[in-house]
MILOMI-993079 format. One record per residue: residue number from 1; x, z, y of N, C-alpha, C in turn. Coordinates in pm, whole numbers, m for minus. Each point is the difference from the previous one (the first is absolute). Example, Ala and Ser with C-alpha at 12.3 -4.5 7.8 and 13.67 -1.06 7.14 Angstrom:
<miti 1 <1319 780 m569> <m89 0 119> <90 0 120>>
<miti 2 <m35 m72 105> <82 6 119> <m77 73 109>>
END
This chain:
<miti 1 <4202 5337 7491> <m35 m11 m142> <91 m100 m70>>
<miti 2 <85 28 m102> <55 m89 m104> <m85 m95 m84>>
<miti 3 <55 m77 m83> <m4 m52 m144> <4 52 m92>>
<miti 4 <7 145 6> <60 59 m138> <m102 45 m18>>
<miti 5 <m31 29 m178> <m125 70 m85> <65 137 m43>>
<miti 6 <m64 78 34> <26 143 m104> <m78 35 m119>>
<miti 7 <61 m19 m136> <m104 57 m113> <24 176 13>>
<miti 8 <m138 37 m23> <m8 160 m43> <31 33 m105>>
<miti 9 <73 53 m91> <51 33 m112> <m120 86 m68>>
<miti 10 <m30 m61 m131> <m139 112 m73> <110 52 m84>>
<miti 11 <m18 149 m21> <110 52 m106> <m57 140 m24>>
<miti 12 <m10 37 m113> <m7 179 m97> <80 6 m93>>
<miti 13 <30 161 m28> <82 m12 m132> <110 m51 37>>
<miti 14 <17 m25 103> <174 m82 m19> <8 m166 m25>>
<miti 15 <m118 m39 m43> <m11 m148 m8> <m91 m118 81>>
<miti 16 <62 m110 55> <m47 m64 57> <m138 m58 m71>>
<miti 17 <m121 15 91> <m138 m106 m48> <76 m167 8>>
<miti 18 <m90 m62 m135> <42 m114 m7> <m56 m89 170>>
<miti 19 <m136 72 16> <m9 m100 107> <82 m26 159>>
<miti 20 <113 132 1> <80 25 37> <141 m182 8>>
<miti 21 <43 m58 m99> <39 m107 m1> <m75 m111 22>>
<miti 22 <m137 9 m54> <m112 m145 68> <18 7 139>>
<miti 23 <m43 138 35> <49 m15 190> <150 m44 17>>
<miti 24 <130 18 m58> <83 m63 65> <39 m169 m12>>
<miti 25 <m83 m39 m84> <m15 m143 m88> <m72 m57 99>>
<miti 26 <m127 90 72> <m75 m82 127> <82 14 177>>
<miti 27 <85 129 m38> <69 10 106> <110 m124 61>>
<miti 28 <51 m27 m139> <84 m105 m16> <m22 m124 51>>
<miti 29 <m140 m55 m34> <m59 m81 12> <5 m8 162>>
<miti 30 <m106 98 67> <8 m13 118> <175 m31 95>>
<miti 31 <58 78 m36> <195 2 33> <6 m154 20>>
<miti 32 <m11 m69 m94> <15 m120 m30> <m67 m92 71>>
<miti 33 <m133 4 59> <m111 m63 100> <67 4 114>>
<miti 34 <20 138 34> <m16 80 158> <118 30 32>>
<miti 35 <107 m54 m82> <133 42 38> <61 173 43>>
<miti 36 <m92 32 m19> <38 213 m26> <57 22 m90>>
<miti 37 <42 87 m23> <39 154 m104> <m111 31 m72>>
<miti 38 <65 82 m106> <m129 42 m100> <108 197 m25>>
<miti 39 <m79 81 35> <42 120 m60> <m109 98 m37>>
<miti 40 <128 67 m60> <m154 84 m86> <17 148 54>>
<miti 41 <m143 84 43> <16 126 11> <m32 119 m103>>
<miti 42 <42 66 m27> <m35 110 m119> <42 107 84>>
<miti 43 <m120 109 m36> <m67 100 94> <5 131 m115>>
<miti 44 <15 120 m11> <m29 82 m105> <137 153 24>>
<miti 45 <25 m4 m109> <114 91 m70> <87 m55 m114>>
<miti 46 <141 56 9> <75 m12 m84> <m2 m179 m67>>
<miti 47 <61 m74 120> <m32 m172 m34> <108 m44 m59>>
<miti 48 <72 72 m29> <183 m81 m3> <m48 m101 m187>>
<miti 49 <m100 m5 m52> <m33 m23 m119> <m69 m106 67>>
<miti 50 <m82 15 90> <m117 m111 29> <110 m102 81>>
<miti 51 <74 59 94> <122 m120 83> <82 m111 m118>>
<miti 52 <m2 101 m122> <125 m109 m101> <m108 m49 m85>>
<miti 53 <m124 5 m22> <m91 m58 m89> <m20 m143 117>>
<miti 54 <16 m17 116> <m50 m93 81> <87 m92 21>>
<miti 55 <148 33 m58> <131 m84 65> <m57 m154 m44>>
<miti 56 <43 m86 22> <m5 m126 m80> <m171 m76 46>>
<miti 57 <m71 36 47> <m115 m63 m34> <m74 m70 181>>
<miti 58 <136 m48 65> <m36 m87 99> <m7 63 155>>
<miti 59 <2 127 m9> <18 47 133> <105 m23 92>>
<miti 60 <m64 8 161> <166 m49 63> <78 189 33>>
<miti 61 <m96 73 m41> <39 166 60> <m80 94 m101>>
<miti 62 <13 103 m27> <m99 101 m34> <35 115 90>>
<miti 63 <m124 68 54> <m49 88 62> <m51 167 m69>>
<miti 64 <72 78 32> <m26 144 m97> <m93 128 101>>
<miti 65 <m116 5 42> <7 137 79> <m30 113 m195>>
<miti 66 <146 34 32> <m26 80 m140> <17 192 55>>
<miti 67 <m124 85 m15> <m68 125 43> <m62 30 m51>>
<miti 68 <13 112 m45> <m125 141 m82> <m102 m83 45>>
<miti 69 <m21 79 123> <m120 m2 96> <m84 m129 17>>
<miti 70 <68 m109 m34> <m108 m135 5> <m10 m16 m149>>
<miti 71 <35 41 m97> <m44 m32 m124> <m97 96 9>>
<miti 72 <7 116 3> <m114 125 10> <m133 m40 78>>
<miti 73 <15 m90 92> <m112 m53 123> <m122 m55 m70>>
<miti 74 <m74 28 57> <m109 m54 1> <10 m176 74>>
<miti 75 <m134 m105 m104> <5 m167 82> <19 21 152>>
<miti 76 <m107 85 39> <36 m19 150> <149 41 72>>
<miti 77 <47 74 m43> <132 44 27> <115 m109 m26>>
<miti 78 <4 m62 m108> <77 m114 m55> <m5 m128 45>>
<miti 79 <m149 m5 97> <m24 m184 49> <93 45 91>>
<miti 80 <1 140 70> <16 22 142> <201 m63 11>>
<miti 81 <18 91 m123> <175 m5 m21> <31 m107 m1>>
<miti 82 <m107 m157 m47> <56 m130 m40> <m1 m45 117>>
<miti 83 <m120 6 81> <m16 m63 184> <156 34 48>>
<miti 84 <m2 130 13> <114 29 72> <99 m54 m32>>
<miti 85 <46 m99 m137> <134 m58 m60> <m67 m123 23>>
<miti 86 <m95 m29 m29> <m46 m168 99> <55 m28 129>>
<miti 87 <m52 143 66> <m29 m56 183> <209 m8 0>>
<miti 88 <64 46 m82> <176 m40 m15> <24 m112 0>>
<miti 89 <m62 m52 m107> <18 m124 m76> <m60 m99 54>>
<miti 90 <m152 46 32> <m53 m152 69> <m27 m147 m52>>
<miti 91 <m43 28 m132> <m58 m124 m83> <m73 m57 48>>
<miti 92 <m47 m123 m53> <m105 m108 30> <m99 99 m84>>
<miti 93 <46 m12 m166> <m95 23 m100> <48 101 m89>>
<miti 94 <m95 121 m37> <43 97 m61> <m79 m18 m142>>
<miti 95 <45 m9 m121> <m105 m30 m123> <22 107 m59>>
<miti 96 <m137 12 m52> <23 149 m65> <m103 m62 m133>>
<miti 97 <m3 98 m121> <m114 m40 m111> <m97 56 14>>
<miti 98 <m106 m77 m41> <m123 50 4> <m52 62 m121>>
<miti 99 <34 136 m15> <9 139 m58> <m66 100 71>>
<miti 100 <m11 57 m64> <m117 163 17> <90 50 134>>
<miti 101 <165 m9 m45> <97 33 126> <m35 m91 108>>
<miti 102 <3 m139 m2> <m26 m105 123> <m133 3 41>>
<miti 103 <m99 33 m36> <m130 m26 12> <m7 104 147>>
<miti 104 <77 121 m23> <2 103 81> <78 m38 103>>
<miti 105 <108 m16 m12> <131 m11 136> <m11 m118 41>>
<miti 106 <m24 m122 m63> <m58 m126 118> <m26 6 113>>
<miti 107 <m159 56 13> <m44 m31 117> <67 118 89>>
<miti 108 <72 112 m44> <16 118 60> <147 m28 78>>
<miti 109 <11 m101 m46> <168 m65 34> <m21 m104 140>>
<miti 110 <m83 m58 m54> <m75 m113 123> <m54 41 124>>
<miti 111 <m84 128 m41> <m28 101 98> <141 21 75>>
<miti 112 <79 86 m7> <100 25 57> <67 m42 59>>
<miti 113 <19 m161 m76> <92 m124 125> <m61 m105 57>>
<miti 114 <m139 0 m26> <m88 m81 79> <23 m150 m60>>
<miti 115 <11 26 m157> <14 m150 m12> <m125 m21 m107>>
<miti 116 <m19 m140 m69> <m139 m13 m73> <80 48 m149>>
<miti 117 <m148 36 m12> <m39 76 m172> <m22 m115 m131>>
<miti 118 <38 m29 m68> <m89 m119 m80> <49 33 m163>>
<miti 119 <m146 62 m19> <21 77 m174> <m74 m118 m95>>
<miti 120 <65 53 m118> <m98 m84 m112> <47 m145 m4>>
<miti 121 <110 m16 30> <37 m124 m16> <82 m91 m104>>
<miti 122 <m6 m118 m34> <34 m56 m123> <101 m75 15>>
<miti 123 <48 m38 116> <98 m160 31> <11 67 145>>
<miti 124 <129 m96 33> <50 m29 139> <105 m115 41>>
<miti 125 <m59 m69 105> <97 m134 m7> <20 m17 181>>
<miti 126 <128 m99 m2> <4 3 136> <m13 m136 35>>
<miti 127 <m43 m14 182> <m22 m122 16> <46 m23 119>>
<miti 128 <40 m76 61> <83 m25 110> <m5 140 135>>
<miti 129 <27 99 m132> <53 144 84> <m84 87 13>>
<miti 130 <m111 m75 m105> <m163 128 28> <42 35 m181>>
<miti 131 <m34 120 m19> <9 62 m105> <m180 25 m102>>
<miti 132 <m28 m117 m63> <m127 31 m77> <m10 95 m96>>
<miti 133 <m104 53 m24> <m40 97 m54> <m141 m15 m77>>
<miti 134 <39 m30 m158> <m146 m16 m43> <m34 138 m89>>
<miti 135 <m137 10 25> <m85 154 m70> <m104 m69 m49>>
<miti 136 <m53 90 m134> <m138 m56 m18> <m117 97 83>>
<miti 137 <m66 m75 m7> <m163 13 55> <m105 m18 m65>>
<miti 138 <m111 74 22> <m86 m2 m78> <m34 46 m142>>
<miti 139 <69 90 m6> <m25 102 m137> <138 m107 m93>>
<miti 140 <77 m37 16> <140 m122 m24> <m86 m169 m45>>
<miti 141 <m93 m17 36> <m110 m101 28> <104 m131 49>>
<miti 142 <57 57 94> <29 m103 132> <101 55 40>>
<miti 143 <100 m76 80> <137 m8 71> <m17 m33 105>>
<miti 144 <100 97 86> <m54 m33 175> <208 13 15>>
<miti 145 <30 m73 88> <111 m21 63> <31 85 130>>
<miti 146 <24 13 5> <67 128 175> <92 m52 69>>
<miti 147 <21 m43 157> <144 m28 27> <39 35 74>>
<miti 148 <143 80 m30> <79 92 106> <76 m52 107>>
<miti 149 <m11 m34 53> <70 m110 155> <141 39 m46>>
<miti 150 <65 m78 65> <175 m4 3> <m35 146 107>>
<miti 151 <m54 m24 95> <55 148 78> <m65 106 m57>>
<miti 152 <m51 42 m91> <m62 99 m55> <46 55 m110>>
<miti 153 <0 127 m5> <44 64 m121> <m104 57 m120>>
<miti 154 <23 51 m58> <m70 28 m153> <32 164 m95>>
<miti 155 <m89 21 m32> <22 83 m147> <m79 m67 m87>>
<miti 156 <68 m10 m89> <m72 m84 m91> <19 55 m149>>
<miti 157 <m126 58 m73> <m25 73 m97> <13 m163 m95>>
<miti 158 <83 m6 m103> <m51 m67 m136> <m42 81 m180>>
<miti 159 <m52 m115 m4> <m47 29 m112> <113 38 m127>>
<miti 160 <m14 79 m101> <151 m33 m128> <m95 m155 m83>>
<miti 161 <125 m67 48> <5 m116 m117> <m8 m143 60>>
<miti 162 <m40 67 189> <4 m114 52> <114 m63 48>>
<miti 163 <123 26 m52> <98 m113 3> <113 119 m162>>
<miti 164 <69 m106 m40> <70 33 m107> <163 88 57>>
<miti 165 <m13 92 m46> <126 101 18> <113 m117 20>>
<miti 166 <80 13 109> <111 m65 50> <141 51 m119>>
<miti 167 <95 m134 m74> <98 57 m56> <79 40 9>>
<miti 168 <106 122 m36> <115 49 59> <81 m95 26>>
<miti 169 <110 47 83> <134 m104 26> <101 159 m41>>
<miti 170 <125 m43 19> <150 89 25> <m17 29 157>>
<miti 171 <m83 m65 74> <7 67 144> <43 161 22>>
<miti 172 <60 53 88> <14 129 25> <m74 9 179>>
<miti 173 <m91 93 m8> <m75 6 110> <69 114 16>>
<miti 174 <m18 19 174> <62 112 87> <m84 90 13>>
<miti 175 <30 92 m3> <m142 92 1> <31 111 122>>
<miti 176 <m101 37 93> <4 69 119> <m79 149 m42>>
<miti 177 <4 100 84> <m129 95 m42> <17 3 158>>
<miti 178 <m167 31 m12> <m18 21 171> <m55 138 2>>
<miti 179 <42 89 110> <m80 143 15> <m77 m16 90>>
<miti 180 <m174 64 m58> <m102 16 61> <m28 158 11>>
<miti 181 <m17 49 160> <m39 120 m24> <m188 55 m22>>
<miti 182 <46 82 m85> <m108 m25 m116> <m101 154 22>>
<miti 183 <42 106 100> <m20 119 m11> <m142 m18 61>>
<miti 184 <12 m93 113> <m143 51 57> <m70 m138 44>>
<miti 185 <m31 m54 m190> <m71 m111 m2> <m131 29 35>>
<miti 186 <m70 m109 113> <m137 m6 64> <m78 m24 m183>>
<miti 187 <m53 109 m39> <m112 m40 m107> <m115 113 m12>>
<miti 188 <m123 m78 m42> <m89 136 3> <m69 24 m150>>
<miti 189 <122 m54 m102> <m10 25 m129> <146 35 m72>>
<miti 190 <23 94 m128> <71 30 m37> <22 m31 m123>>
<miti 191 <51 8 m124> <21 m32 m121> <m15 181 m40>>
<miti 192 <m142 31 m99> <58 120 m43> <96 20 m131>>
<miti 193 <m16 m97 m63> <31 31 m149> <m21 m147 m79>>
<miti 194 <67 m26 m119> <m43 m144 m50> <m1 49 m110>>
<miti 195 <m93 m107 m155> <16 84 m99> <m11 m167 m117>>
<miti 196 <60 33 m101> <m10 m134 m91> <m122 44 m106>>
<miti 197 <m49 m148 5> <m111 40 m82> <21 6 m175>>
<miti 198 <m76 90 m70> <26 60 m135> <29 m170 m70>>
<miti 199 <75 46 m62> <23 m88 m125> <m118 m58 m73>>
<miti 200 <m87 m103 m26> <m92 14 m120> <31 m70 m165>>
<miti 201 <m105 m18 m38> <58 m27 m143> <40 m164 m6>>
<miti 202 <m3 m87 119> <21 m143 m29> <51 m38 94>>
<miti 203 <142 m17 26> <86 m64 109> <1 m141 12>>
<miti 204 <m118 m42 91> <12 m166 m26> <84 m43 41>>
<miti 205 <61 8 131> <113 m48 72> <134 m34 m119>>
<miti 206 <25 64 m120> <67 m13 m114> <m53 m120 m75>>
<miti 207 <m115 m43 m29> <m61 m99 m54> <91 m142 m19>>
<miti 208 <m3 m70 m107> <46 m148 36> <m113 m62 3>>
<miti 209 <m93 78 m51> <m186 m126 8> <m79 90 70>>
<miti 210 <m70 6 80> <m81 19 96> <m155 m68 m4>>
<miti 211 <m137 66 m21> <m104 m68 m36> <m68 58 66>>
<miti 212 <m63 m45 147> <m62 109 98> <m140 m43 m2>>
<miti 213 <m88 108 21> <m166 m9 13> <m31 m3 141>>
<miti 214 <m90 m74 50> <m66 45 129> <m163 m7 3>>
<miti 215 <m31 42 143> <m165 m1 m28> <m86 m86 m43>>
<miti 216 <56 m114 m11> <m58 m144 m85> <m5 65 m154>>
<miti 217 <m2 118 m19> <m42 m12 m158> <m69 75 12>>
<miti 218 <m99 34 71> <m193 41 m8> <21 132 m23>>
<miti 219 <32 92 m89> <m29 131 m42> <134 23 m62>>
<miti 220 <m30 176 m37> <128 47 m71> <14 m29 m144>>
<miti 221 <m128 m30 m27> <24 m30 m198> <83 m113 m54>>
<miti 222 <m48 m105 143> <137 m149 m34> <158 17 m9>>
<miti 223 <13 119 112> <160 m32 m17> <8 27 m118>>
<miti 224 <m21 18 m100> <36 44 m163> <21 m178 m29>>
<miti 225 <m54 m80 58> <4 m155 m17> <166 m49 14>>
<miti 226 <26 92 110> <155 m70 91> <122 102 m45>>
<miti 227 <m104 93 m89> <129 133 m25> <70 m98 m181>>
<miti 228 <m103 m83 10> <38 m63 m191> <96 m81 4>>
<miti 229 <m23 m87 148> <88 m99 45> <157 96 37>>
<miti 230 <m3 118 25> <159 39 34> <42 86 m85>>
<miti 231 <m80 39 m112> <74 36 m91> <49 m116 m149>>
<miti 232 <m101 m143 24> <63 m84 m79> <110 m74 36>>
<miti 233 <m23 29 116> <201 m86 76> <118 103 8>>
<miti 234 <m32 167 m61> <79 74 36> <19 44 124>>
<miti 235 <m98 m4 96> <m6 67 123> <m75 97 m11>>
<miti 236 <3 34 187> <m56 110 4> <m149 m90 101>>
<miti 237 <m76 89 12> <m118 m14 107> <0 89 147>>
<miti 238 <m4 m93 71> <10 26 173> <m143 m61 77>>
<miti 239 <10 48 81> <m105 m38 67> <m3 16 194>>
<miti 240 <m128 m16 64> <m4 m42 155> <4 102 44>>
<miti 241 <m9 36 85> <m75 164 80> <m157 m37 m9>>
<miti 242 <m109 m49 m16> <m121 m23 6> <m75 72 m152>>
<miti 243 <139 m5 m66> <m36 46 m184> <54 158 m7>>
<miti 244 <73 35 121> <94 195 m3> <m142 4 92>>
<miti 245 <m66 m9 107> <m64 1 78> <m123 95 m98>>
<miti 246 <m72 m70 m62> <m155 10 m28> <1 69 m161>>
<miti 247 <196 36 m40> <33 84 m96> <m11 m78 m135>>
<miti 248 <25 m67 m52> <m7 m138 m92> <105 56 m27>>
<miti 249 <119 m19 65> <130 41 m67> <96 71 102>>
<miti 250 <100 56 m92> <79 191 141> <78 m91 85>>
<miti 251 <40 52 84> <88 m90 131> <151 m28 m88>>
<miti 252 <41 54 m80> <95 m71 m84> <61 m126 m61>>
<miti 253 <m157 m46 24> <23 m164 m39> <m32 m47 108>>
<miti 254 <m23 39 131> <m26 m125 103> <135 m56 85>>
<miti 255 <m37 m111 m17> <109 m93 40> <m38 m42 157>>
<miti 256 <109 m8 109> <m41 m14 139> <95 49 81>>
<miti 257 <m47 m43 160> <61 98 106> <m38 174 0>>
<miti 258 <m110 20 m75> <m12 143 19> <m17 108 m147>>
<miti 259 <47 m130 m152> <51 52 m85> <125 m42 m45>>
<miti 260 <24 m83 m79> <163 m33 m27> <41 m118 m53>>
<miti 261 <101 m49 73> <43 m125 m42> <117 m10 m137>>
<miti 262 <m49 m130 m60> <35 m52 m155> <54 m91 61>>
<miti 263 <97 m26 m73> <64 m185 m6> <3 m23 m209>>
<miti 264 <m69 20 m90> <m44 m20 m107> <114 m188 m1>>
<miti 265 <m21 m1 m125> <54 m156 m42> <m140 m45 31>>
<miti 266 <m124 40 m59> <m96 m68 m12> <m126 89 97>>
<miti 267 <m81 m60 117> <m69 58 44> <m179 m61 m29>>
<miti 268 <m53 44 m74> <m162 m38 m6> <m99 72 40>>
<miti 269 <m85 m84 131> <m55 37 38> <m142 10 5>>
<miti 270 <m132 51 m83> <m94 2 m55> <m119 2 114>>
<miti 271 <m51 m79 68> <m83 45 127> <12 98 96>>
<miti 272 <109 m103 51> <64 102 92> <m16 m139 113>>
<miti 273 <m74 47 134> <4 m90 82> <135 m38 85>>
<miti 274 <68 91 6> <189 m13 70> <m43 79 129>>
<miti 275 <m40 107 44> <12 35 144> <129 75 44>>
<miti 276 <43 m72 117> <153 m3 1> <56 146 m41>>
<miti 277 <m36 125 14> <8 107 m67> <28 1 m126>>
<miti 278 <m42 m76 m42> <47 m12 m166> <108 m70 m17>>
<miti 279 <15 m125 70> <93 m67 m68> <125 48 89>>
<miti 280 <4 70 107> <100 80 12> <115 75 m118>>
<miti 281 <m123 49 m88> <82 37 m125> <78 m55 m115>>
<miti 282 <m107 m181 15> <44 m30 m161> <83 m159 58>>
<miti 283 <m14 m23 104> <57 m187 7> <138 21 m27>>
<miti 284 <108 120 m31> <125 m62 m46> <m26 m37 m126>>
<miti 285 <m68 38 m84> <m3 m36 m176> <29 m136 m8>>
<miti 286 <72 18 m106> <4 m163 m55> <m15 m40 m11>>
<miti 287 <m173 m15 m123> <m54 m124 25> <m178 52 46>>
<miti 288 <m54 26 67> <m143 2 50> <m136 m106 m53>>
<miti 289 <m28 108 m88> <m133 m97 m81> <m132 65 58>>
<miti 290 <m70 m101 79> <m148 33 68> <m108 m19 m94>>
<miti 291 <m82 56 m50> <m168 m60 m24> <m134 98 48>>
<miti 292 <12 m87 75> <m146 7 131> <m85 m119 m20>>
<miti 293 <m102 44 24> <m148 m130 m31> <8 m19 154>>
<miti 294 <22 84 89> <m15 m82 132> <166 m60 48>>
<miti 295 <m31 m157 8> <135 m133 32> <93 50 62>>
<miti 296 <m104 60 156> <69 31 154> <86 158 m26>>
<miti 297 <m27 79 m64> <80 128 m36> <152 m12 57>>
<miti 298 <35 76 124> <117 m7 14> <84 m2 m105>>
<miti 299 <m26 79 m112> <104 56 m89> <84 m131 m52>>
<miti 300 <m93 m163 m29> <12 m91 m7> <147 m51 86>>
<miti 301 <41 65 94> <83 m37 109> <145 19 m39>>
<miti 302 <m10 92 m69> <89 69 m33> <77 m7 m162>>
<miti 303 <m135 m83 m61> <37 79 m166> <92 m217 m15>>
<miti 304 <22 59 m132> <110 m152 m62> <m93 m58 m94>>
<miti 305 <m107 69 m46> <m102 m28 m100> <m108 50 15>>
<miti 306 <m111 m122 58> <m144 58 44> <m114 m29 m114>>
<miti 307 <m77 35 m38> <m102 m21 m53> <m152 67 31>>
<miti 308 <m67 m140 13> <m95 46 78> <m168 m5 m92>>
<miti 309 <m28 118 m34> <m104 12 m102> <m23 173 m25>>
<miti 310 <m120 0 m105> <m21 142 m40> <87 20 m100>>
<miti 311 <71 166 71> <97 23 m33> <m102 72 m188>>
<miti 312 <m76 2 47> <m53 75 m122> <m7 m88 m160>>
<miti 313 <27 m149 43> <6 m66 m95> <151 m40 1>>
<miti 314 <75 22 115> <155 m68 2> <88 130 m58>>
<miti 315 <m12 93 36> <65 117 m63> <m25 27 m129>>
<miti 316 <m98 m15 m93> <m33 36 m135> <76 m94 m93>>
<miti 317 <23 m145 85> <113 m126 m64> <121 25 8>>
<miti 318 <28 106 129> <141 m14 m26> <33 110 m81>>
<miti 319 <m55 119 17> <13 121 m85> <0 m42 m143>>
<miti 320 <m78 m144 m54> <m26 m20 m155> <135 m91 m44>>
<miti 321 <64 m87 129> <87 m95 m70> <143 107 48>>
<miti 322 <24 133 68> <115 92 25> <9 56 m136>>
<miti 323 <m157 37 m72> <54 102 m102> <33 m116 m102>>
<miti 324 <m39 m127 m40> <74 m89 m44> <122 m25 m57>>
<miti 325 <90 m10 140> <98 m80 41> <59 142 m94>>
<miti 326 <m25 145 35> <87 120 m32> <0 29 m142>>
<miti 327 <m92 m112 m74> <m16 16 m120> <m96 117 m55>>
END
């Protein structure tokens, strides 16, 4: 087993996920502890776009298995293709994001090379050769620490936002493609078909103000309370999965790991407790405004501006001094 970290490359469309550079910013980090390498693997079709989008941003190599057939694959098919370019490579630590994509191939990766799984995580630091690992616990309540021995290896799922995108240099990284044969991958699932979901009438992800509802606002007649607040700042209204859930509002506006991530200039968040599912979607925004009556609210963890009270009297102030200010 080496020193060296492998990041998994998140990429569609031709473009790298931002949390794609936070992993090489933590990759780095580790390089720097543990005295390894840091390279990156990208897995799919047609990469020669994803290899030159990556030049510059700290790698000591990039890695291409570029094939129809593994972009076409099904998760299980794709952890299988990455093991097999691991068990090559032979990392300490493989980081991948903790995405709808990582949530899946993590443990399915760990499975394969017999090394530990550790999802949901926020930080990582090293200590005389043990590699820590902090996650929250307890509904994000509480922080528990993990530690990976110097002789032990890792997959290690992070969170987006838990370390800041690493900056380009003029570096020119070398880039390898490795061939995996791909015909008669062990899987007992297939990919039939993928499909993008319809357009609707309000693209929040476009937003510069962002004003999200969650189940802290009692019934459906209030959000009309939080819808006053985002149309007097010129936003739009978003909301949790707990509010698309019970039909309050269409899955269009939910913000999350399993609706869609915003980076807004301005993110407000209206009783929304933070369950890491959510803030999966919204912690790149700029600036994160909380008001929750309960103190302990993860969301608190996360936001730059907390306020802690009924939103039913804090939202009607700000909605009165926004339409104000707009004249």
């Amino acid at each position: 087993m080496t020193q060296d970290t492998v990041v998994l490359v998140e990429h569609a469309d031709g473009k790298i996920d931002s949390i794609t550079l936070q992993l090489l910013a933590a990759g780095r980090k580790l390089a720097a502890a543990l005295g390894g390498k840091v390279a990156a693997l990208a897995i799919g079709h047609r990469l020669d776009g994803i290899s030159a989008a990556l030049q510059g941003f700290g790698m000591d190599k990039i890695f291409l298995v570029d094939d129809p057939a593994v972009a076409a694959a099904a998760g299980e098919a794709q952890a299988w293709v990455i093991s097999q370019v691991a068990r090559q490579l032979d990392p300490r630590i493989i980081l991948v994001g903790y995405s709808l994509i990582g949530m899946e191939l993590t443990p399915a990766i760990a499975v394969h090379l017999g090394m530990n799984a550790l999802t949901n995580c926020v930080n990582l630091d090293i200590r005389d050769g043990a590699v820590i690992v902090t996650r929250p616990v307890f509904d994000n309540t509480q922080h528990t620490e993990i530690i990976v021995d110097a002789n032990d290896a890792a997959v290690i799922a992070l969170q987006k936002g838990a370390f800041a995108p690493i900056e380009p240099s003029s570096h020119v990284t070398p880039i390898e493609s490795i061939s995996i044969e791909v015909e008669n991958i062990p899987a007992r699932s297939r990919l039939m078909a993928t499909s993008s979901e319809p357009a609707g009438a309000v693209d929040i992800t476009k937003a510069e103000v962002v004003v999200s509802v969650g189940r802290g606002i009692g019934s459906e007649e209030k959000i009309a309370v939080i819808a006053d607040l985002a149309d007097a700042l010129g936003g739009v209204l978003a909301c949790s999965r707990p509010v698309v859930d019970v039909g309050w509002l269409p899955r269009e506006r939910q913000v999350g790991a399993s609706g869609k991530s915003v980076t807004p200039k301005v993110y407000i968040a209206c009783g929304i407790s933070g369950a890491i599912q959510h803030l999966t979607g919204m912690r790149e925004s700029g600036r994160i405004i909380a008001i929750n009556k309960d103190p302990n609210a993860p969301i608190f963890q996360v936001a730059h501006f907390g306020v802690v009270g009924d939103l039913f009297e804090i939202v009607p102030a700000l909605t009165q001094a926004a339409k104000a200010l707009r004249g």
